[in-house]
TORKOL-4160 file (C-alpha; in steps of 0.2 Angstrom, whole numbers, padded with zeros to 4 digits, m for minus):
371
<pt num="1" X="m0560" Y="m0769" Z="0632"/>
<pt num="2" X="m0547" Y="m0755" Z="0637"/>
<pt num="3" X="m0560" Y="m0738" Z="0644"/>
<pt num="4" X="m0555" Y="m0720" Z="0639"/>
<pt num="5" X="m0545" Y="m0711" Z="0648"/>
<pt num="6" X="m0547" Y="m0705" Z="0667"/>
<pt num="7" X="m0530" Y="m0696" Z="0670"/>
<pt num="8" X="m0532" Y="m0678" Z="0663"/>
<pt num="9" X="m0512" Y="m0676" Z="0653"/>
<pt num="10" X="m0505" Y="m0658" Z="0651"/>
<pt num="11" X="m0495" Y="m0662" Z="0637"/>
<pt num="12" X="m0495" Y="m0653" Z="0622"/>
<pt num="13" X="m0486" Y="m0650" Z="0605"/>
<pt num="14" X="m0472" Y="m0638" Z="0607"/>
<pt num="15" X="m0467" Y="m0642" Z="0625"/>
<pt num="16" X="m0453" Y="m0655" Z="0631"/>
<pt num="17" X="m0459" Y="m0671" Z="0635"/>
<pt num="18" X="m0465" Y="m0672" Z="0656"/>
<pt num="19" X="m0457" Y="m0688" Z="0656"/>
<pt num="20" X="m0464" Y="m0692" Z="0674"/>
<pt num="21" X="m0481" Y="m0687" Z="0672"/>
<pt num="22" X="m0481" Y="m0701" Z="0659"/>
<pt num="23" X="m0472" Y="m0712" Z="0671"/>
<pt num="24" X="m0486" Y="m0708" Z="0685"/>
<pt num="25" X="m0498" Y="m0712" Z="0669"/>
<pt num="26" X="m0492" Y="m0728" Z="0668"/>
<pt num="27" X="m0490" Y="m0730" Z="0686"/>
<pt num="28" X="m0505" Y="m0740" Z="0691"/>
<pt num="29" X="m0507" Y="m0760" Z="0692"/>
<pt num="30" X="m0522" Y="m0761" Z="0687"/>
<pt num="31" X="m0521" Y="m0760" Z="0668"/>
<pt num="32" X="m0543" Y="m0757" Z="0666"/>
<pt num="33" X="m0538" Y="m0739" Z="0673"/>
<pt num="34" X="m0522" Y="m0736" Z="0663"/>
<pt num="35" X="m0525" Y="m0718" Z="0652"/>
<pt num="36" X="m0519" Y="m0727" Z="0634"/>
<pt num="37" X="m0524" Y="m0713" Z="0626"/>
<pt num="38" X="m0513" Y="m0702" Z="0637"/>
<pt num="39" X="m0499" Y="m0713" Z="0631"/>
<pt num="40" X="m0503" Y="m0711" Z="0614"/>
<pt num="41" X="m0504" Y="m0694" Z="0617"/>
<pt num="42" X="m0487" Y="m0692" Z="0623"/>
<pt num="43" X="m0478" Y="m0706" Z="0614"/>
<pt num="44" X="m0485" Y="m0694" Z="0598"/>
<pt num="45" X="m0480" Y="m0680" Z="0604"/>
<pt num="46" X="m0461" Y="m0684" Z="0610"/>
<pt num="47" X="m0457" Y="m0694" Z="0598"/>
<pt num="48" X="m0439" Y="m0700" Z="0599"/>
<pt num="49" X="m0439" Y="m0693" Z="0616"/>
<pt num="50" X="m0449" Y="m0707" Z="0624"/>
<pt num="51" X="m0442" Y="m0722" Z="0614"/>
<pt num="52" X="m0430" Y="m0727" Z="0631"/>
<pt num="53" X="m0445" Y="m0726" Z="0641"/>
<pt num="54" X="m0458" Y="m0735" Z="0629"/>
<pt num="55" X="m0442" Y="m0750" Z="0628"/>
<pt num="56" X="m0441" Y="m0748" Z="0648"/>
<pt num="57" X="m0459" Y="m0751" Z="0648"/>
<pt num="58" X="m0460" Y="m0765" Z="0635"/>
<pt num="59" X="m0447" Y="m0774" Z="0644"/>
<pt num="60" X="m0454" Y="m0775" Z="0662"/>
<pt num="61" X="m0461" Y="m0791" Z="0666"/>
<pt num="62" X="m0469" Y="m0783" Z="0681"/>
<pt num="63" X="m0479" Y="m0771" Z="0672"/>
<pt num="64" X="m0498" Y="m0778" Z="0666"/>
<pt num="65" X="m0497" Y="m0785" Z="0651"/>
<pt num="66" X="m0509" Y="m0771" Z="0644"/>
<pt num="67" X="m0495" Y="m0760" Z="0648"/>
<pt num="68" X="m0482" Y="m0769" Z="0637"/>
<pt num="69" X="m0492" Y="m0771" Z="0623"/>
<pt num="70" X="m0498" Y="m0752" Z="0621"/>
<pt num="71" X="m0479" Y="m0748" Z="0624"/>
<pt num="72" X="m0474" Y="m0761" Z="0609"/>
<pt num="73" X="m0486" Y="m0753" Z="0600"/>
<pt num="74" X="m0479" Y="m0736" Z="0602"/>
<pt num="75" X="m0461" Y="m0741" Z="0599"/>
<pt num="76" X="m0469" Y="m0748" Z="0582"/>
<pt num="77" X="m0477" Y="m0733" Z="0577"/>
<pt num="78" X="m0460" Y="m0726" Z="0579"/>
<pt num="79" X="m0452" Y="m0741" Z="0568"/>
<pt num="80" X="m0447" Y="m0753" Z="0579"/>
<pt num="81" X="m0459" Y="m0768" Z="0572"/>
<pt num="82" X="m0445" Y="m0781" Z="0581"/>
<pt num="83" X="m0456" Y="m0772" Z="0598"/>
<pt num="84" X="m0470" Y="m0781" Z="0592"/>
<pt num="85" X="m0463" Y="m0800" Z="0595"/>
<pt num="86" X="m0471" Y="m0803" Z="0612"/>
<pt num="87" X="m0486" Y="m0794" Z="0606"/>
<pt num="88" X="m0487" Y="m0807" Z="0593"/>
<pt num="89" X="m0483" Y="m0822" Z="0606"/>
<pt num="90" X="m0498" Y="m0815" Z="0618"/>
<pt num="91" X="m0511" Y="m0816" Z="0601"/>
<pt num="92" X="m0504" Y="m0833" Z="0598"/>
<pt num="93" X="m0506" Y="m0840" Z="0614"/>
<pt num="94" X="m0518" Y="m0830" Z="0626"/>
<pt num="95" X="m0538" Y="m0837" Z="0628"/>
<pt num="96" X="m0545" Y="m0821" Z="0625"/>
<pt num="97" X="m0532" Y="m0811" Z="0616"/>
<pt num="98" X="m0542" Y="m0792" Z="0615"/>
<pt num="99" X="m0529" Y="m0782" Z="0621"/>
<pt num="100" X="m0516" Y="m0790" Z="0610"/>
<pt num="101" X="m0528" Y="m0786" Z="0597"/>
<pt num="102" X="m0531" Y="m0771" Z="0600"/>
<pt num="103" X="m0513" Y="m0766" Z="0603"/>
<pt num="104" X="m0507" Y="m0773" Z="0585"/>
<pt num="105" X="m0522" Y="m0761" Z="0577"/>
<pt num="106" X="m0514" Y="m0747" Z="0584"/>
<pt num="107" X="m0498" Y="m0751" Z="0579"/>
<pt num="108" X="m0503" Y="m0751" Z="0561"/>
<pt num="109" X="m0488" Y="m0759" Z="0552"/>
<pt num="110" X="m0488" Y="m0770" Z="0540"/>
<pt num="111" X="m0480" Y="m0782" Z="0552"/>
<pt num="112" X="m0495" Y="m0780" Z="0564"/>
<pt num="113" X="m0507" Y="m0783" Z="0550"/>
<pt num="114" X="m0500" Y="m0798" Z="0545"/>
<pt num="115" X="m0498" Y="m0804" Z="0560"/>
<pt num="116" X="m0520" Y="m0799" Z="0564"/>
<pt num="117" X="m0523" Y="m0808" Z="0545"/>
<pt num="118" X="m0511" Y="m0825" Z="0550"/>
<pt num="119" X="m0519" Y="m0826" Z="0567"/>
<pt num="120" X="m0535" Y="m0828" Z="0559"/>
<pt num="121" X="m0531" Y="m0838" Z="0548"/>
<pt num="122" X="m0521" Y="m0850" Z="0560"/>
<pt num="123" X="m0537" Y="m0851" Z="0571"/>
<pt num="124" X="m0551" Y="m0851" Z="0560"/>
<pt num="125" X="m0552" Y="m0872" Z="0561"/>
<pt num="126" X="m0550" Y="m0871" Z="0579"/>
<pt num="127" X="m0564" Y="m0869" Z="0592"/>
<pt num="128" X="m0557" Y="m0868" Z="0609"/>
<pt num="129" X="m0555" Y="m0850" Z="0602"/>
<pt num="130" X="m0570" Y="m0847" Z="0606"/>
<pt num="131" X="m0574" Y="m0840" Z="0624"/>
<pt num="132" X="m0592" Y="m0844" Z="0633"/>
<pt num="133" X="m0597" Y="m0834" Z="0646"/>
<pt num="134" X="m0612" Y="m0843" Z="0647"/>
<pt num="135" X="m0625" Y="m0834" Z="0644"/>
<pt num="136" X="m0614" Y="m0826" Z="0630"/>
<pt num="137" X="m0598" Y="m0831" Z="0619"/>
<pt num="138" X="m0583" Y="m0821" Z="0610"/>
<pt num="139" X="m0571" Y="m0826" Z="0595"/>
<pt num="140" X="m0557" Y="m0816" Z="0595"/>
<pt num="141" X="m0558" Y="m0817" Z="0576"/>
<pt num="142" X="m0571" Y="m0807" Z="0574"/>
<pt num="143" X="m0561" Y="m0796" Z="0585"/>
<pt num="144" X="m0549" Y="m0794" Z="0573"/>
<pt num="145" X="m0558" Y="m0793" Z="0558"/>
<pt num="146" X="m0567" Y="m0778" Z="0564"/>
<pt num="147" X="m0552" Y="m0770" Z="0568"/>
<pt num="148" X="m0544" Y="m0772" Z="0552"/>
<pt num="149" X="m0561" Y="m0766" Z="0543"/>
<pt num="150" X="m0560" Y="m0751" Z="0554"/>
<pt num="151" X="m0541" Y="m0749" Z="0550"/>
<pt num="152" X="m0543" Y="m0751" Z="0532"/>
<pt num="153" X="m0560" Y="m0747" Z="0526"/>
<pt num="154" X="m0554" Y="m0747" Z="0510"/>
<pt num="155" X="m0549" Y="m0768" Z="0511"/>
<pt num="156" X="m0558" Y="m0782" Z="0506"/>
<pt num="157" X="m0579" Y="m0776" Z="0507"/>
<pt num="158" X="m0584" Y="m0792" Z="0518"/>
<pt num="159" X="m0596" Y="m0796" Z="0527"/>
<pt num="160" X="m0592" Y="m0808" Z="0540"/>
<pt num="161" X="m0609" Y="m0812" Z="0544"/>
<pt num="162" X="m0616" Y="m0815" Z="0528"/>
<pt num="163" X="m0601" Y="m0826" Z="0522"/>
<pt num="164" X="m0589" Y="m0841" Z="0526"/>
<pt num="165" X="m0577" Y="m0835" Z="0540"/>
<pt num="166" X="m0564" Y="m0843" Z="0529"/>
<pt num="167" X="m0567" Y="m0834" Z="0515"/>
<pt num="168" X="m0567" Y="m0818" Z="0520"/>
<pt num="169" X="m0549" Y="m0824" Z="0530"/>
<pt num="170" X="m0547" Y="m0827" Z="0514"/>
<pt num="171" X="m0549" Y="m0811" Z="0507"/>
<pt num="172" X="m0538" Y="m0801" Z="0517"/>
<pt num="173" X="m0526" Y="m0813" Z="0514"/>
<pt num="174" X="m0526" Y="m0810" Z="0495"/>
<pt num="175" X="m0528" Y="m0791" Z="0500"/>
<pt num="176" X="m0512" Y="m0791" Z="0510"/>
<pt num="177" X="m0501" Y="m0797" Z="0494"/>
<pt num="178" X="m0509" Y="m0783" Z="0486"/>
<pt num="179" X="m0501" Y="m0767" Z="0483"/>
<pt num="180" X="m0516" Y="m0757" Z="0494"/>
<pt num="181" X="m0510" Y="m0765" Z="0510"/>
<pt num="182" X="m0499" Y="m0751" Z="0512"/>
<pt num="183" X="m0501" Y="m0757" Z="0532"/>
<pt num="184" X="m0501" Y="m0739" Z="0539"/>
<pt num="185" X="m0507" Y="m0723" Z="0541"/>
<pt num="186" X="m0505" Y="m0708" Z="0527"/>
<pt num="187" X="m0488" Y="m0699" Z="0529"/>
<pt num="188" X="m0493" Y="m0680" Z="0535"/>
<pt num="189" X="m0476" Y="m0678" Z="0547"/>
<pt num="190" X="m0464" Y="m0678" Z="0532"/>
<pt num="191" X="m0478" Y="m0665" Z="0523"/>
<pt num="192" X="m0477" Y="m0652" Z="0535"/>
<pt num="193" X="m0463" Y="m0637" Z="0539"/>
<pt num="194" X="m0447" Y="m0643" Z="0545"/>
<pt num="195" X="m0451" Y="m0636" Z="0562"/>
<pt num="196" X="m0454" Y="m0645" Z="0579"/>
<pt num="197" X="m0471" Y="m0639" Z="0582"/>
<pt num="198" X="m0479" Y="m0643" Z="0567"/>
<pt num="199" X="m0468" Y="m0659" Z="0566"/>
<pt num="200" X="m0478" Y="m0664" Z="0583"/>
<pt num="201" X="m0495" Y="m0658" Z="0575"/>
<pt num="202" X="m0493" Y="m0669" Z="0562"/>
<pt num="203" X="m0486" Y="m0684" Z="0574"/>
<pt num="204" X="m0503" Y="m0682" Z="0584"/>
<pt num="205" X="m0513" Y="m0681" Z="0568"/>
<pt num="206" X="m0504" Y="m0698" Z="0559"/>
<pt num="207" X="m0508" Y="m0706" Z="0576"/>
<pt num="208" X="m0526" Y="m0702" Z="0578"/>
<pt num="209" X="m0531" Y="m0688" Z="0588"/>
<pt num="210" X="m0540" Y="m0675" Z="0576"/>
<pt num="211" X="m0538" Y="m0660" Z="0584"/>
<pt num="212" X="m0520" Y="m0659" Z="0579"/>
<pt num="213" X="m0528" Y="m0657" Z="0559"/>
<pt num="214" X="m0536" Y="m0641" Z="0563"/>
<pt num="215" X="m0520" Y="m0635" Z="0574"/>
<pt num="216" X="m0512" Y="m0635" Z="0558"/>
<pt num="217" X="m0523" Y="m0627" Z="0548"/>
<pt num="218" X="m0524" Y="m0615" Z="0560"/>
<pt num="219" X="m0505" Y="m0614" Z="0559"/>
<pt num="220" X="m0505" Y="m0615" Z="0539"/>
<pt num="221" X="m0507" Y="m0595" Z="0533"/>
<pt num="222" X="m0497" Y="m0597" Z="0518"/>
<pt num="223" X="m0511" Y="m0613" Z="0511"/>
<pt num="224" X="m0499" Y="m0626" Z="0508"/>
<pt num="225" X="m0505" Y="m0639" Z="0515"/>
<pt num="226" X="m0521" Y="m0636" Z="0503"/>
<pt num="227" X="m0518" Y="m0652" Z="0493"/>
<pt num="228" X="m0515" Y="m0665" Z="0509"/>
<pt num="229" X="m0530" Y="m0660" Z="0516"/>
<pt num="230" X="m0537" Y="m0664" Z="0499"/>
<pt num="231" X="m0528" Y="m0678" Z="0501"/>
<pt num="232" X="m0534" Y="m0684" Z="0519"/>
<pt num="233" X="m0556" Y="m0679" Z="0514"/>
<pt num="234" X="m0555" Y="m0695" Z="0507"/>
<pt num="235" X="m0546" Y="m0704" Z="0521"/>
<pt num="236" X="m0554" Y="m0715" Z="0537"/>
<pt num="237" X="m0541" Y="m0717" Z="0549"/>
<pt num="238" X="m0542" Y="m0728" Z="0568"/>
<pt num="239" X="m0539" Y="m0717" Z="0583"/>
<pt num="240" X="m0532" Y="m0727" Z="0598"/>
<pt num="241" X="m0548" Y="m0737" Z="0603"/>
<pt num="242" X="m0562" Y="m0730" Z="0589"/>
<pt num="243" X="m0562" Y="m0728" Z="0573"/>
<pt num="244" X="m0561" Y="m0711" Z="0570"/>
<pt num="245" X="m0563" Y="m0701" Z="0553"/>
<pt num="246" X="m0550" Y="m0685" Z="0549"/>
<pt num="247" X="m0558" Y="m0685" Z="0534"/>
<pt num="248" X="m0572" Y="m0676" Z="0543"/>
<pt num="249" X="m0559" Y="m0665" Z="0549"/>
<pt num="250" X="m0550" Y="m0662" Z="0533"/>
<pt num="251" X="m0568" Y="m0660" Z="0523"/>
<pt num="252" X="m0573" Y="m0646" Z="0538"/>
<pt num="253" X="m0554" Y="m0639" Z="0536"/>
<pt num="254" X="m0558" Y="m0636" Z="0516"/>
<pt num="255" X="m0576" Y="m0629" Z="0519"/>
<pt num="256" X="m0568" Y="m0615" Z="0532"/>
<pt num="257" X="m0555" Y="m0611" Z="0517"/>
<pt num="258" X="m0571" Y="m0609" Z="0506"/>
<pt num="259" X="m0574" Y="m0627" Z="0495"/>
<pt num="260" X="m0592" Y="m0623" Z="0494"/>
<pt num="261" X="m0597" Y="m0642" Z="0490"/>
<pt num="262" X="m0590" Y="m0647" Z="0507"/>
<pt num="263" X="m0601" Y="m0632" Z="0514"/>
<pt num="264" X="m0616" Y="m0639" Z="0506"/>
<pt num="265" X="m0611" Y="m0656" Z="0509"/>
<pt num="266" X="m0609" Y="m0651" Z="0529"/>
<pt num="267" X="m0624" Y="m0638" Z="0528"/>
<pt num="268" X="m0636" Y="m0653" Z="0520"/>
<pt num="269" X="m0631" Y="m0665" Z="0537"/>
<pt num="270" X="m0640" Y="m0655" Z="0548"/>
<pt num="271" X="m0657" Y="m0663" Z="0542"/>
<pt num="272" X="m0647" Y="m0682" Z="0545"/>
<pt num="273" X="m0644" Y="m0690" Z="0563"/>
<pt num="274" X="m0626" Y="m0683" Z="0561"/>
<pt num="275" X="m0631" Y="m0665" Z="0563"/>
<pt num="276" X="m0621" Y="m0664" Z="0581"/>
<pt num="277" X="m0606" Y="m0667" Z="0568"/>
<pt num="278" X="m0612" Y="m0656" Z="0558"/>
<pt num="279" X="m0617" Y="m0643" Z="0570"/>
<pt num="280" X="m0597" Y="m0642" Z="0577"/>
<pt num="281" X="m0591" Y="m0640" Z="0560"/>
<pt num="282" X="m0602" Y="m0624" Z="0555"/>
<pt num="283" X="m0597" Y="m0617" Z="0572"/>
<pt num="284" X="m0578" Y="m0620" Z="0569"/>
<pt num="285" X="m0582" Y="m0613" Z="0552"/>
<pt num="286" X="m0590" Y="m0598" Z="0557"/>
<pt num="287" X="m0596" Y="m0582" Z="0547"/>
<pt num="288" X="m0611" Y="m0578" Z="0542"/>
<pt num="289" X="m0616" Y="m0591" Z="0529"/>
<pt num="290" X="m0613" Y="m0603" Z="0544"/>
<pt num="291" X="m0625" Y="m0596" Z="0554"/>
<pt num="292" X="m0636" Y="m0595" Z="0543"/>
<pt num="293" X="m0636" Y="m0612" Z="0537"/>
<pt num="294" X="m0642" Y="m0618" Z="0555"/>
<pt num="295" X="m0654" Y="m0602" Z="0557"/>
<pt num="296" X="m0663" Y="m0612" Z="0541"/>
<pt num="297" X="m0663" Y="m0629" Z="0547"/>
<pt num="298" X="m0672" Y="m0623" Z="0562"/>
<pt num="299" X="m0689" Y="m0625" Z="0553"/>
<pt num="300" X="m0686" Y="m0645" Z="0552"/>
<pt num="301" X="m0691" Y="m0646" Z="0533"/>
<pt num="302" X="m0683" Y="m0663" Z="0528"/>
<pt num="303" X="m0678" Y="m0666" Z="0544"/>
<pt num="304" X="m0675" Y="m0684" Z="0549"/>
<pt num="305" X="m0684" Y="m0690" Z="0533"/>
<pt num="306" X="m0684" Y="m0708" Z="0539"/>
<pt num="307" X="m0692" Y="m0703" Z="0557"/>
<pt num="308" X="m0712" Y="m0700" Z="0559"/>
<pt num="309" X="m0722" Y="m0694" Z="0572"/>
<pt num="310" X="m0718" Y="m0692" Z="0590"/>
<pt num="311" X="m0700" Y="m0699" Z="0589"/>
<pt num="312" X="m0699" Y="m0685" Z="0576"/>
<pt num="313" X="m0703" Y="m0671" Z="0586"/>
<pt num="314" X="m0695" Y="m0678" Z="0599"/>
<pt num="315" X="m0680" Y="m0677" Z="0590"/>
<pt num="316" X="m0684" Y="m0660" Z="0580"/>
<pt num="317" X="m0682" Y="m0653" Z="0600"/>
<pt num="318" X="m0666" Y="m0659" Z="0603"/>
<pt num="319" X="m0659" Y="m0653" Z="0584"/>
<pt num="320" X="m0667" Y="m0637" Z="0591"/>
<pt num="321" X="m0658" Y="m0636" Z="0607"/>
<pt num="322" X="m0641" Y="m0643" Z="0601"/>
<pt num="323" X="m0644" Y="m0625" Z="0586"/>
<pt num="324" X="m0650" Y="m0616" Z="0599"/>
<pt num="325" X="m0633" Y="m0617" Z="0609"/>
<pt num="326" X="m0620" Y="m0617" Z="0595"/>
<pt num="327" X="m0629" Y="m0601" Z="0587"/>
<pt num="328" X="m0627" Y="m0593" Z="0606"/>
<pt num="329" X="m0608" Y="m0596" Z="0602"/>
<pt num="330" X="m0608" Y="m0590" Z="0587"/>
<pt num="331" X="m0617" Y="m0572" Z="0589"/>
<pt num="332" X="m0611" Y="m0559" Z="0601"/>
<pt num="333" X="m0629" Y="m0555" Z="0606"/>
<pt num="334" X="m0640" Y="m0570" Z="0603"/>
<pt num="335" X="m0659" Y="m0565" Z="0603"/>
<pt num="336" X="m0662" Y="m0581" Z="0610"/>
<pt num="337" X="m0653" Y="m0588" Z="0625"/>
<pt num="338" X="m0645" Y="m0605" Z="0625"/>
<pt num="339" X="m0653" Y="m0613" Z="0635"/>
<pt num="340" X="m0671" Y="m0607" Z="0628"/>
<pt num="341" X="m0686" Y="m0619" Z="0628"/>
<pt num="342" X="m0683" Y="m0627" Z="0607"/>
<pt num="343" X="m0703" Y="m0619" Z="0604"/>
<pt num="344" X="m0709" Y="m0611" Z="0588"/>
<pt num="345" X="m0708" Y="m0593" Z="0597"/>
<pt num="346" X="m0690" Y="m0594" Z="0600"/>
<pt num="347" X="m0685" Y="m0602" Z="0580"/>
<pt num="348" X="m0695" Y="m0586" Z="0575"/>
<pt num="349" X="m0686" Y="m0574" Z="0586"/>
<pt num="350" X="m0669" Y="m0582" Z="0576"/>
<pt num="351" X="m0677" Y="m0580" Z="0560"/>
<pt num="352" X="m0682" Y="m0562" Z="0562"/>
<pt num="353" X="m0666" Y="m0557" Z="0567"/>
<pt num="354" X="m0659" Y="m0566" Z="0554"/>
<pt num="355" X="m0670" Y="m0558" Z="0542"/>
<pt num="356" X="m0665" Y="m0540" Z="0548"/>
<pt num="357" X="m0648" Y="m0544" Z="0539"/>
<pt num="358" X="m0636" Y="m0545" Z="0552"/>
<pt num="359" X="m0619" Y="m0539" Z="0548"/>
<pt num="360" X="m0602" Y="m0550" Z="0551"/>
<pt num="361" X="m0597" Y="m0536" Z="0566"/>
<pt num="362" X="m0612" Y="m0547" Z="0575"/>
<pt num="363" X="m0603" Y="m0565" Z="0577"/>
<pt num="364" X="m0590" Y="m0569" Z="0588"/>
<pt num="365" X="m0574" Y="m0575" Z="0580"/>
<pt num="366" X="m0573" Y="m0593" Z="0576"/>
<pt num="367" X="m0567" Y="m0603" Z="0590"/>
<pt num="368" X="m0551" Y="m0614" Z="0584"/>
<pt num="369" X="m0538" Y="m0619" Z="0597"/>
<pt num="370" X="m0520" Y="m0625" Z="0592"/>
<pt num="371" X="m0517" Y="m0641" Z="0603"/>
């Protein structure tokens, strides 16, 4: 399993391309401690710039083999598929192909698709795929097949455990002939103004890194990107090792600009065990409905409806502190501190001073960074 990143990158959109910074990224030879999402990150945000370097990269045979295929993958997202040929070859042929897995996910073509889908199918009748560590196993297809569900939750609705392994291969078989294997992510760059900063926003945001959706709405004064963040509320994409949802980004993006159902939808996951979600997006949204919203959720009532007991108050505390420290960044002069005890003294102190009608001059503007 690659790990998250532990190189800190100062790339951002709107600056050239520190080609050796990603060089001394990539420079390591242990591929566990390579930052992929670094090189994501830049591959996103130079583009064209970096496609020598990826082919450099993807070329070397005395780079890890991680190395190469995260480079492939980058050099597919920027349409080279043919990048993808010894990508394929390592899934066809390695023991324990993860990181060829993995690396095909990103890649998110319909050639890398088909080539997760034919890999399954190839191996499903074979049972040296299967890897036994003993006192555990691993089939890459399962592998693969969560990767594709995370890549596509709108596919085939299987469930791998429940039914033959052939026929959910199956499945995504018959899905992949289908028109809804469009094999990629949503178009946003070709959406956006003709300019290199938002271009690069929108790069970053087709390749999975959320932030770069709430760059441009910040960016967006004029509104016209109102109906592709429509568009996106309904869309799960997969970041580079997570599944990650813009749609939560986009919904947040549309409650800020004042959808009130998003607001209520936002506002009502405060009482679920998503509320840290939750909590971030009322902050980004800020005003005084925002706070509010989490000033009322403070008294717990429908809280966790499925919890009882101890592991319910337990919890209550927690929501209490987590409110407690967004609302201290949300008001210029909190009446309670952040990091004050989560008790029924300080949820009334909140309450009072919310009942005293605070005026908007009281919160501190909304904190939303441009990447």
């Amino acid at each position: 399993m690659l790990v998250p990143a532990t190189v800190a990158s100062s790339q951002r959109c709107g600056e050239a391309v520190n080609l050796p910074e990603l060089q001394a990224i990539l420079g390591g030879d242990d591929e566990r401690l390579v930052a992929w999402d670094q090189l994501y990150r830049a591959c996103a945000i130079g583009g064209e710039a970096l496609r020598t370097t990826l082919r450099e990269l993807e070329g070397n045979a005395a780079r890890p083999a991680g190395v190469r295929a995260e480079a492939a993958a980058c050099l597919a997202r920027l349409g080279e598929d043919s990048a993808l040929a010894p990508v394929i070859r390592g899934l066809e042929t390695t023991r324990l192909p993860t990181l060829y897995i993995a690396a095909l996910a990103r890649a998110n073509t319909r050639a890398s698709t088909a080539a997760l889908i034919n890999y399954m199918s190839d191996k499903q009748d074979d049972p040296s795929r299967i890897v036994d560590f003993g006192d555990a196993s691993e089939d890459p297809i399962y592998d693969g097949l969560r990767a594709l569900e995370r890549q596509f939750p709108d596919g085939p609705t299987s469930q791998p455990v429940r039914q033959p392994l052939a026929s959910v291969i199956r499945e995504w078989q018959t899905w992949l002939a289908s028109d809804a294997a469009h094999g990629r992510a949503p178009r946003i760059e070709s959406r956006v103004a003709n300019n290199p900063y938002d271009r690069c926003l929108a790069r970053l945001a087709e390749w999975g890194f959320p932030d770069a959706l709430l760059g441009l709405n910040a960016r967006d004064t004029s509104g016209s990107l109102a109906n592709l963040f429509r568009e996106l509320a309904h869309t799960d994409l997969e970041s580079f090792e997570q599944p990650y949802l813009p749609g939560e980004e986009a919904r947040t993006i549309l409650a800020q600009r004042g959808d009130e159902r998003e607001f209520r939808r936002i506002v009502a996951t405060l009482r679920t065990s998503q509320y840290i979600g939750a909590l971030a997006a009322l902050e980004y949204i800020g005003g005084l409905n925002s706070v509010g919203a989490v000033i009322a959720s403070l008294d717990l009532n429908g809280f966790m409806p499925g919890m009882t007991g101890a592991q319910r108050d337990e919890e209550g505390r927690r929501y209490r502190a987590y409110a407690f420290g967004t609302l201290s960044k949300m008001v210029k002069h909190p009446p309670v501190p952040e990091t004050a005890d989560a008790n029924s003294e300080n949820v009334a102190r909140w309450q009072t001073w919310w009942a005293a009608g605070p005026a908007e001059s009281v919160l501190a503007p909304p904190r939303r960074p441009v990447p």
